[in-house]
N, C-alpha and C positions, 0 to 999 in steps of 0.2 A: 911840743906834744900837748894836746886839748884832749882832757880828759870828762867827758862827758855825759852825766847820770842819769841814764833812762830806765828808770824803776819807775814804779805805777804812780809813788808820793810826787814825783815834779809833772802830775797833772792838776794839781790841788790849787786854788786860788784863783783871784780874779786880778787882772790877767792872773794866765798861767804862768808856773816857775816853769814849765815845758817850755812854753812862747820864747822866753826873756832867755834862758840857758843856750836855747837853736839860735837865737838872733844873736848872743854875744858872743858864742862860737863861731859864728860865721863873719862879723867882724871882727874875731881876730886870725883867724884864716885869714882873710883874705888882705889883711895889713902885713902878714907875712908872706902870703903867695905876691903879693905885688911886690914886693922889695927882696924876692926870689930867694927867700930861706927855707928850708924845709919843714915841712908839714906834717903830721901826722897827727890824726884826731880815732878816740877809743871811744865806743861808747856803751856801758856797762848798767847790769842791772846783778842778777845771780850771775857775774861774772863778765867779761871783755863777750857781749851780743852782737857787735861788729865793729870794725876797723878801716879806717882809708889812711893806709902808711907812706912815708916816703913823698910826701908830692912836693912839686917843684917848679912856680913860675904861672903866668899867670891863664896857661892852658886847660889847669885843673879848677877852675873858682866853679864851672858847672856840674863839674862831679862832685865837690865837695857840699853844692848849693844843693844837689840831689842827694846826697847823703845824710845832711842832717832833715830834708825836708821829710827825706819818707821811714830813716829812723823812729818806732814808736817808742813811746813808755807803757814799760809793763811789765809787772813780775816784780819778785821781791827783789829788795838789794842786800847782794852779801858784798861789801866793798872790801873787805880783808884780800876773799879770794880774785878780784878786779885787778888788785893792786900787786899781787901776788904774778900773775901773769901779763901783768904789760911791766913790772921792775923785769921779768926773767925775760924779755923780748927787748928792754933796749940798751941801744947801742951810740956809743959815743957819749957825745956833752950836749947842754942845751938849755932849753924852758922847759920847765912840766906845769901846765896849769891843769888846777881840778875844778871842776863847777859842778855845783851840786848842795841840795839844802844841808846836807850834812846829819840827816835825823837817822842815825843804824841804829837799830836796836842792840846790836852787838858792839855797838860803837865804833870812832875810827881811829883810833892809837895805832892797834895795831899796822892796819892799812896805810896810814901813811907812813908810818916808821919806814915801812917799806921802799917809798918814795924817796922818803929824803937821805941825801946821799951829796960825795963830793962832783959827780958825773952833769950832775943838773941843779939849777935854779927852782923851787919849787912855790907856786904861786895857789894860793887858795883861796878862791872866793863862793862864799857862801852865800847864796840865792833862797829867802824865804818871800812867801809873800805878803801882804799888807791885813792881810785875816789872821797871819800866823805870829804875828809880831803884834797885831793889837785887835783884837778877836773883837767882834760886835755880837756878842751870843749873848739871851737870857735864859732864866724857865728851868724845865727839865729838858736834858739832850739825850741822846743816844747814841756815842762815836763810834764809828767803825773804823776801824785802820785797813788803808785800802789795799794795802801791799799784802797783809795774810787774816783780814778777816775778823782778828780781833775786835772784841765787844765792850766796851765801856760805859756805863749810865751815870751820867751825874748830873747835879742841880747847880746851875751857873750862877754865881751871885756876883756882887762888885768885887765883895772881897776875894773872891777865887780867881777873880781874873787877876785882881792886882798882884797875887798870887803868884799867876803862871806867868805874866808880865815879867815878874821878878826872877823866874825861875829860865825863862826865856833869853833876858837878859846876861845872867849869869853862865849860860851854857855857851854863848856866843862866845863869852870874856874867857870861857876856859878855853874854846877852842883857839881864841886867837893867842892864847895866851902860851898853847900847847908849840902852836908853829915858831912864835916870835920865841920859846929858848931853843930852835932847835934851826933857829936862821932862814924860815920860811916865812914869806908875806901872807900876811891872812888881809881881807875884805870881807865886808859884808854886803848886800843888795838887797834893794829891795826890787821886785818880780813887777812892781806898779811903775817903778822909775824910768825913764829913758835910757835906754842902751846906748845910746849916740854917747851922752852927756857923761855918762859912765865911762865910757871907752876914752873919749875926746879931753876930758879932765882928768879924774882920779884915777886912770890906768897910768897917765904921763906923770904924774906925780907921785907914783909909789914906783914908775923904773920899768912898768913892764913894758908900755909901749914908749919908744921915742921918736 
């Protein structure tokens, strides 16, 4: 199961964390449609925004190819209640990967708590992009947060960045730090990198794909 975050924040960057999220959703679709395991991809913003459940073998790779294509992003994310209603819809055993930058305001403890479980393998790679991890900003700025609006002014120094660098840092290492006691793979991405390279190396070497 590919669970995949279409909130308005994964249009942010160059490339986009939108671009990188659809292209490594769809190669791993279709690593699993061709080796005829079941599929099923969410993709969540205020909640499960649409679903393509159940697929099977390698008759679905154009409906899946047309589903993350025309998929948008947009609207805020509330991942608690995402997580909330694709745990209470599934069934059996399996993989659960989530992608997604992982920035909730509300944060995602809760959310994944929800997730992890003895049912499913849970895989979480967090996708930021190359502006958000090491910002080229000077001057006075004016943020808006694009998901609800929010207004923030501040004056960008060295020191602030090395600042958020550190703080940036630190939020990744909680996160991955949250999954690995509770027996879930955490990754990180970056949205600039190759998908190919991502998929073809460090997916086969942390176990998700072989």
């Amino acid at each position: 199961h590919v669970v995949v975050d279409g909130s308005a924040s994964m249009t942010v960057g160059e490339p986009s964390k939108e671009l990188f999220i659809k292209k490594l959703a769809a190669a791993l679709g279709y690593v699993s449609l061709v080796n005829n395991n079941r599929v099923s991809i969410s993709v969540f913003a205020d909640g499960v925004v649409g679903q393509l459940a159940n697929m099977r073998g390698r008759n679905y790779l154009h409906q899946m190819a047309d589903f993350l294509l025309t998929a948008q992003c947009d609207g805020v994310s509330q991942f608690e209640t995402a997580c909330r209603q694709i745990a209470s819809g599934r069934i059996g055993c399996g993989v659960m990967i989530v992608l997604s930058d992982f920035l909730f305001k509300e944060g995602y403890d809760s959310g994944l708590r929800r997730l992890i479980g003895r049912q499913y393998d849970l895989y979480v790679i967090q996708v930021l992009s190359a502006q958000e991890l090491s910002p080229d900003f000077a001057g006075d700025l004016k943020l808006i947060d694009i998901e609800d609006a929010d207004v923030a002014e501040i004056t960008v120094s060295a020191a602030l960045v090395k600042y958020y660098k550190r703080n940036v840092t630190a939020y990744c290492n909680e996160l991955k730090d949250f999954c690995t006691r509770r027996g879930a793979v955490y990754a990180l991405a970056n949205s600039g990198d190759s998908v190919e390279s991502l998929v073809l190396n460090y997916l086969r070497r942390i176990r998700l794909l072989r």
